[in-house]
C-alpha positions in Angstrom: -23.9 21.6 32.7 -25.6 19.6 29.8 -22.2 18.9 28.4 -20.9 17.5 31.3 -24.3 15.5 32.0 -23.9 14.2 28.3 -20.5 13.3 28.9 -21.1 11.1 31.9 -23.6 9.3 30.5 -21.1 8.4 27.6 -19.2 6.8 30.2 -16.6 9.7 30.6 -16.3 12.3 33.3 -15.0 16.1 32.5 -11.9 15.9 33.7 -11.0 12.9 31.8 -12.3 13.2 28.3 -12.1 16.7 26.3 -14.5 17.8 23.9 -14.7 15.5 20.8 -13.2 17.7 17.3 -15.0 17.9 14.5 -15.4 14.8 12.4 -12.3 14.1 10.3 -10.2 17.2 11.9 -7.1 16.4 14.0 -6.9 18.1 17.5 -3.3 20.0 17.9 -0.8 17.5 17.2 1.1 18.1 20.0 -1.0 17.0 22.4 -1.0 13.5 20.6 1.7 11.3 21.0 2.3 9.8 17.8 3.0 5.5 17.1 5.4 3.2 15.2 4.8 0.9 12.7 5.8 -2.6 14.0 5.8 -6.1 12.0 4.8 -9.6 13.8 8.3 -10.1 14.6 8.2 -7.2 17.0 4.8 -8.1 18.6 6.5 -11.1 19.4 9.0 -9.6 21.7 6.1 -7.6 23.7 4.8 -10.7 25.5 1.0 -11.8 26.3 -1.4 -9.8 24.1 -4.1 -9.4 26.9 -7.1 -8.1 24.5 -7.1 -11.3 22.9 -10.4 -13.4 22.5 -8.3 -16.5 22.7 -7.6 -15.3 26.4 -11.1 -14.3 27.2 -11.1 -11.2 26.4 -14.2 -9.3 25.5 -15.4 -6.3 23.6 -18.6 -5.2 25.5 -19.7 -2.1 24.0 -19.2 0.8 21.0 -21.0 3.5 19.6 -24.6 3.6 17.5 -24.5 2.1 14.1 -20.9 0.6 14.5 -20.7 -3.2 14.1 -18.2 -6.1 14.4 -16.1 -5.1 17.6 -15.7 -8.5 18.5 -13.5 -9.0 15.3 -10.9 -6.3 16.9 -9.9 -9.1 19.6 -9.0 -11.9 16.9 -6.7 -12.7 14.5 -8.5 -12.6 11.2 -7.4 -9.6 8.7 -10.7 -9.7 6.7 -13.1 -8.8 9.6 -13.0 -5.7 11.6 -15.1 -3.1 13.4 -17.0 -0.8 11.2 -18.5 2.4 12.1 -19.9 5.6 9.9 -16.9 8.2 10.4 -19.3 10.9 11.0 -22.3 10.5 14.1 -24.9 13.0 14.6 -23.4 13.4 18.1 -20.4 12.2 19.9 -17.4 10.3 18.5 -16.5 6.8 17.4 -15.7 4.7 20.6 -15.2 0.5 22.0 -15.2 -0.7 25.0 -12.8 -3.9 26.1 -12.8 -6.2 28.5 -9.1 -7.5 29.2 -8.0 -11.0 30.4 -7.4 -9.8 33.8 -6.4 -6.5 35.5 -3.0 -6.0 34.2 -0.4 -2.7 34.5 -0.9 -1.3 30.6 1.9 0.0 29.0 1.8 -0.5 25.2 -1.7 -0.7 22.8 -1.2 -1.3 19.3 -4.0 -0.8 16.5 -4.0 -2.7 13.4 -6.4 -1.4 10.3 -5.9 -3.5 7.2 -9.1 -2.7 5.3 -8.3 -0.6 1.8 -11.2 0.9 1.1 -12.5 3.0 4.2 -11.4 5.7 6.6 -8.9 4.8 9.5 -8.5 6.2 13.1 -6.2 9.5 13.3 -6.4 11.3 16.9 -7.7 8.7 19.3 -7.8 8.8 23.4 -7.3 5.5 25.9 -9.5 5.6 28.7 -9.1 2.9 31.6 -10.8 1.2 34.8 -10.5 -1.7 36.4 -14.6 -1.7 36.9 -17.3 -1.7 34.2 -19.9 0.2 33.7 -18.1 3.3 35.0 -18.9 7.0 34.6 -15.7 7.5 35.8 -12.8 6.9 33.2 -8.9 7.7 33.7 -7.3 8.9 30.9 -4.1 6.6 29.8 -2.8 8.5 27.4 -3.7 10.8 23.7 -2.2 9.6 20.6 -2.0 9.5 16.8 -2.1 7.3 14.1 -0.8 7.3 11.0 -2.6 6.2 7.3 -1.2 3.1 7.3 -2.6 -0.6 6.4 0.2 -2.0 9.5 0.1 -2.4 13.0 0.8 0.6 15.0 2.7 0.7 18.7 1.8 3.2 20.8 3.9 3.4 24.6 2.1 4.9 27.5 4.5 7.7 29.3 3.4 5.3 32.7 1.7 1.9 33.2 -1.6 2.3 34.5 -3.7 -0.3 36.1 -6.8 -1.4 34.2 -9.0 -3.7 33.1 -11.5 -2.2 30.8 -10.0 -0.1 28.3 -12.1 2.5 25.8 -11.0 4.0 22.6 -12.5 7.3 21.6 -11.6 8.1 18.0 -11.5 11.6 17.7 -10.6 12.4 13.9 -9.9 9.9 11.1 -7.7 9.7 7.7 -9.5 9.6 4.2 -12.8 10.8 3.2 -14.5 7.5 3.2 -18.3 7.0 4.4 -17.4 4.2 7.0 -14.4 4.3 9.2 -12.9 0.9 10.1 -10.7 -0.5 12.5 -9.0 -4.4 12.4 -7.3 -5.4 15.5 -6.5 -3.9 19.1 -3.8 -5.5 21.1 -2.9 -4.6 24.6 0.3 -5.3 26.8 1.8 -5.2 30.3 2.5 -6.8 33.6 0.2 -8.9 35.5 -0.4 -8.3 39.3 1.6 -10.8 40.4 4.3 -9.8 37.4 4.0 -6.3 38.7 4.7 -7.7 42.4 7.5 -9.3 42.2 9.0 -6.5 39.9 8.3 -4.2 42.8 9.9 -7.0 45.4 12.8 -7.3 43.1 13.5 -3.5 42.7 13.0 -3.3 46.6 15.5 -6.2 47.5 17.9 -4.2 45.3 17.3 -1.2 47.4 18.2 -2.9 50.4 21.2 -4.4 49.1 22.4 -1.3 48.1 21.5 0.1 51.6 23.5 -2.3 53.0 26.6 -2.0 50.6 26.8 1.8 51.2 26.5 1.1 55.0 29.3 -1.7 55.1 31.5 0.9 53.1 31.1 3.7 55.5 34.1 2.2 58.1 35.9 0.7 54.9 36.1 4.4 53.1 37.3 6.2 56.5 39.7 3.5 57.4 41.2 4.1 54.1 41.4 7.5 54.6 42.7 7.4 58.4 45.7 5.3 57.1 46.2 7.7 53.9 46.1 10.4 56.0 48.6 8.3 58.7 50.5 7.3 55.9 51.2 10.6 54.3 54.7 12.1 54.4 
């Protein structure tokens, strides 16, 4: 169909992104799992931020008319990406590059700029090649109005390492819709390996416990049994 054709060329397949809603209207809220507002302290405790520039991370593509992604990957609460809120067709959207392929389980979205619109229903898209027609959805969520960083948990860590942002509905009636910082954590390959060869080696261990208590737990009940008057 022409949707679907459309839709692929955005760099999203059928199956994996749904119809954008209208400009400024939230889809059914509970489809959307909603964030937490989290301080600096708290980002702390979430390890490497993998969608920082610092780390070489990149952001390699957004909509028409939007400006100033790279600003989403650095530190600086003055700069940020700026897009109209309203497009003739489509919806808002980034593309990033992350330092490396990593398992994702947490992206957090900071928007610290007063006087615009912010993001409200928003979908996370992944791949671990770019550019893809083929995206894997990573989760749905929604944002609150606020000017703080926002955690949002994915139900299951999904391999990836280009992530895009579709921006579905925002907050406020402002011309321009803005958007300051994107941060993305999870395991590394190797991280995820060895949690994987740690959680197997406890398998085993328990394997063997169990199969050392087998002659244990009847020997106890032979002599209970023996023993019984």
């Amino acid at each position: 169909s022409d949707a679907a054709a459309t839709t692929a060329k955005n760099g999203t397949n059928a199956s994996a992104a749904p119809a954008p809603e209208p400009a400024g209207k939230a889809p059914v809220e509970s489809k959307f799992a909603k964030g937490r507002v989290v301080d600096d302290q708290h980002l702390a405790t979430l390890g490497v931020n993998h969608a920082a520039f610092d780390l070489g991370s990149k952001a390699l593509a957004t909509n028409k008319d939007a400006k100033g992604q790279s600003a989403l990957l650095r530190t600086d609460r003055d700069k940020y990406w700026i897009s109209p809120c309203k497009l003739d067709k489509g919806v808002l959207w980034v593309v990033i590059e992350l330092s490396e392929i990593i398992h994702v389980h947490t992206v957090v979205l900071g928007s610290f700029e007063y006087y615009s619109s912010t993001p409200n229903a928003f979908q996370v898209l992944g791949q671990v090649v770019y550019p893809t027609d083929e995206w894997h959805v990573l989760g749905h969520f929604q944002a609150s109005p606020t000017r703080q960083f926002q955690e949002f948990k994915l139900s299951a860590p999904v391999m990836a390492k280009f992530l895009k942002f579709r921006f579905l509905s925002h907050h406020g009636s402002e011309f321009y819709c803005t958007l300051s910082s994107v941060r993305v954590y999870g395991r590394t390959q190797w991280e995820e390996m060895g949690r994987m060869l740690d959680a197997n080696e406890e398998v085993v261990e328990e394997a063997k416990r169990r199969l050392d208590g087998v002659p244990a737990a009847a020997d106890d009940g032979s002599q209970n049994a023996s023993g019984a008057p």
